[in-house]
C-alpha positions as CSV (number, residue, x, y, z in Angstrom):
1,X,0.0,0.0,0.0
2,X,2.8,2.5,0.5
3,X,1.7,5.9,1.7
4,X,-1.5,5.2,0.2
5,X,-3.6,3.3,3.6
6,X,-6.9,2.8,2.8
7,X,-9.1,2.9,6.7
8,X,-11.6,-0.3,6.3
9,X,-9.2,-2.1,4.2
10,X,-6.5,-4.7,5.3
11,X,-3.2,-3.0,4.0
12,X,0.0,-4.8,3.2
13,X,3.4,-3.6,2.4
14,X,7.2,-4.5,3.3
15,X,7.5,-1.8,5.8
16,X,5.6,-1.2,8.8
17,X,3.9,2.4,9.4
18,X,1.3,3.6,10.6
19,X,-2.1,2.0,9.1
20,X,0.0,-0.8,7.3
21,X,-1.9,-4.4,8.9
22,X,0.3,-7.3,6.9
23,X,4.3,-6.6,6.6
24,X,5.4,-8.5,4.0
25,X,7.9,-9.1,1.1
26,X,6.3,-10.3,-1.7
27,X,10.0,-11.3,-3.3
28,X,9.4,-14.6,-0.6
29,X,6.4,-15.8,-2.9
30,X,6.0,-18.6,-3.9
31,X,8.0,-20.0,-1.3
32,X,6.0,-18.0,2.1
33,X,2.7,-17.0,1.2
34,X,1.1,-14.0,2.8
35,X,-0.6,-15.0,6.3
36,X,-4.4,-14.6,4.9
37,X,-6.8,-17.5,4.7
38,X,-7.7,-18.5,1.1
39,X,-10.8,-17.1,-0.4
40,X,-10.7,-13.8,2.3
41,X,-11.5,-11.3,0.8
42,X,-14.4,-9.8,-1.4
43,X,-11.6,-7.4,-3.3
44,X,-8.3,-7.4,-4.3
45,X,-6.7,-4.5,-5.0
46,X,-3.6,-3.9,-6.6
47,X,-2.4,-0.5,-7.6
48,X,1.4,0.4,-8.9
49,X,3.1,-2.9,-7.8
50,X,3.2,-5.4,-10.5
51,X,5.6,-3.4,-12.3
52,X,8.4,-3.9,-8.8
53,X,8.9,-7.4,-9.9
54,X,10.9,-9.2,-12.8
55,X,8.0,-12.0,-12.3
56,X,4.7,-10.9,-11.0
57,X,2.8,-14.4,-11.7
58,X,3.3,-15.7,-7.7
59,X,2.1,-12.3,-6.8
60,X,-1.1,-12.9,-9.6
61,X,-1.2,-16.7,-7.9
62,X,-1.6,-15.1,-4.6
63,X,-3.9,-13.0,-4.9
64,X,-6.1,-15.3,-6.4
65,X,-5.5,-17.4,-3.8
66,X,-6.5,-14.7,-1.1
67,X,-10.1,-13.5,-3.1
68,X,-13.5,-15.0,-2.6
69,X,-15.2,-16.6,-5.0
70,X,-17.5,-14.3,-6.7
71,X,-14.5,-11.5,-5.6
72,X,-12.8,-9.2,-7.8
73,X,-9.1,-8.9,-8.5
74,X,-8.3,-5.5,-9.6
75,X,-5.0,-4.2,-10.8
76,X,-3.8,-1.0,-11.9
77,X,-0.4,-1.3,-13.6
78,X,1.9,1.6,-15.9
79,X,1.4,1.1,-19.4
80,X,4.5,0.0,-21.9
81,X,7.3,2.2,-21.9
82,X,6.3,4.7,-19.1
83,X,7.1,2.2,-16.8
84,X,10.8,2.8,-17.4
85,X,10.5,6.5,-16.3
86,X,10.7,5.3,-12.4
87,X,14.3,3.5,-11.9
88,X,12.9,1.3,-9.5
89,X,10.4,-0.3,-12.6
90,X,11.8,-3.8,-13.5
91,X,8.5,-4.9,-15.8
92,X,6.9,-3.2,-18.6
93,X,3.0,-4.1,-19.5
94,X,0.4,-4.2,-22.6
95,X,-3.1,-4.6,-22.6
96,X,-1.8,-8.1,-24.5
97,X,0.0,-9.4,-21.3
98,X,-3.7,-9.7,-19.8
99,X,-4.7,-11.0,-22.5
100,X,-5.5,-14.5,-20.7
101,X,-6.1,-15.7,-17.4
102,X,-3.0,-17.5,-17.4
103,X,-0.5,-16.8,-14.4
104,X,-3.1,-15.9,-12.1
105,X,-4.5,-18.9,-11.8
106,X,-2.9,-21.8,-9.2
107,X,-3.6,-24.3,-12.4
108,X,-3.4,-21.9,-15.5
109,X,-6.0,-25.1,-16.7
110,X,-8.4,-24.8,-14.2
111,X,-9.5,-21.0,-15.1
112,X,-10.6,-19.8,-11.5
113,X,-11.0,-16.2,-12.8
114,X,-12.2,-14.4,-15.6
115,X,-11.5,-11.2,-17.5
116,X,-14.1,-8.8,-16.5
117,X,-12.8,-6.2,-18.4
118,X,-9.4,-4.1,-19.4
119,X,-8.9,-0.6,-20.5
120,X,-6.6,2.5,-20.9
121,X,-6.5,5.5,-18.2
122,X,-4.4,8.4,-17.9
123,X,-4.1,10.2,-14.1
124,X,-2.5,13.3,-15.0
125,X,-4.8,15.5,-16.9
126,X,-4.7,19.7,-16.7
127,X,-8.0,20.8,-16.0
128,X,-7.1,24.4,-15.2
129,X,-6.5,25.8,-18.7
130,X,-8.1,26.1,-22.2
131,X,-5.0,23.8,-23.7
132,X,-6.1,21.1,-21.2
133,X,-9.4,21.4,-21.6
134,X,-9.2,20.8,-25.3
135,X,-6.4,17.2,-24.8
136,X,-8.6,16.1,-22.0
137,X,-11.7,16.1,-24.4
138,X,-9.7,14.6,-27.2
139,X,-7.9,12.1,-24.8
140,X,-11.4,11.2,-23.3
141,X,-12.9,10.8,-27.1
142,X,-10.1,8.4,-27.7
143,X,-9.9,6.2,-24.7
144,X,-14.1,6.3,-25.3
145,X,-13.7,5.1,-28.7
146,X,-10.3,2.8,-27.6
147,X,-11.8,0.9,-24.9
148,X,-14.5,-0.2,-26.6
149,X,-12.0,-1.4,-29.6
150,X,-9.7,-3.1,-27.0
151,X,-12.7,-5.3,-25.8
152,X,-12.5,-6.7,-29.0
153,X,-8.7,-7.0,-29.5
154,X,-6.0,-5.4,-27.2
155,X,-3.4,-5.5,-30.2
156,X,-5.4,-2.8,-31.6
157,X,-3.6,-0.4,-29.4
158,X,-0.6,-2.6,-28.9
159,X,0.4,-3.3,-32.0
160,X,-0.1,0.0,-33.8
161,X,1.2,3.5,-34.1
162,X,-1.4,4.7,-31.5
163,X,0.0,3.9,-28.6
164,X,3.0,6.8,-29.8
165,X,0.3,9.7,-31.1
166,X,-2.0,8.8,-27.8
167,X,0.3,7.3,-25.2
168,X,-1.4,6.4,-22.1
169,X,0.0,6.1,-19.1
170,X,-2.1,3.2,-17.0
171,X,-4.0,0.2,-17.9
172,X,-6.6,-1.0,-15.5
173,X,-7.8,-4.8,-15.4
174,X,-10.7,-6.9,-13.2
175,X,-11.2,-10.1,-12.8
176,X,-13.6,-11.8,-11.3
177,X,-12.9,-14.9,-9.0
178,X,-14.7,-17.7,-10.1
């Protein structure tokens, strides 16, 4: 969770502060698993941590593992390149690399969760002047018009020149535990 503790919510991080509930690295997944029961809790969220880790799919596994069937998983995650712009960034995303459910599944075969849905967002938008004004209504026509391509393939922002005239900086994915 970082600096960002959520009241109500069971946080987790490596350090301990104020608000933080779980200490823990996830680096010791597989091997140590977080001290939660399987199937705890209603939602999983997971904002701006994937990208820490070389291999996120024991983190996926886990919290998996650690939702309630009929829960939702939901991760929030850099997009491509503008991961690189933080030096402590080790993994890069697309909206391909959720493209199936494998990895966060305990038995990629057994399908316990399902893509609920996966789109583009950007966080940083200047609302204050004319000039933003005008790129958040163009950014918000696009990602309108995007997302609702990217249901029915995510290469079409992938895999063409948009993603350099209309970079984005986040994607955000759910899944459902099932």
């Amino acid at each position: 969770c970082g600096k960002d503790i959520k009241k109500g919510w069971t946080n987790l991080d490596i350090v301990k502060r104020e608000g933080v509930d779980i200490i823990f690295d996830l680096e010791k997944l597989p091997k140590q698993k977080i001290l939660v029961r399987d199937n705890s809790f209603d939602l999983v969220y997971c904002k701006d941590v994937l990208e820490h880790f070389y291999n996120p799919i024991p983190i996926l596994k886990e919290l998996s593992r650690i939702c309630k069937i009929g829960g939702t998983i939901e991760i929030k995650v850099p997009y491509g390149d503008m991961v690189f712009i933080n030096l402590d960034h080790k993994r890069m995303f697309l909206l391909s690399t959720f493209n199936t459910k494998e990895g966060v599944t305990e038995d990629s075969h057994k399908g316990n969760v399902k893509l609920i849905y996966r789109r583009l967002y950007t966080i940083k938008q200047d609302r204050n002047t004319f000039l933003g004004l005008i790129k958040r209504f163009v950014y918000g026509s696009f990602l309108f018009v995007m997302n609702y391509l990217i249901k029915i393939s995510p290469t079409i922002y992938d895999g063409t020149f948009l993603r350099y005239i209309f970079p984005q900086t986040n994607i955000h994915i759910k899944y459902e535990k099932i």
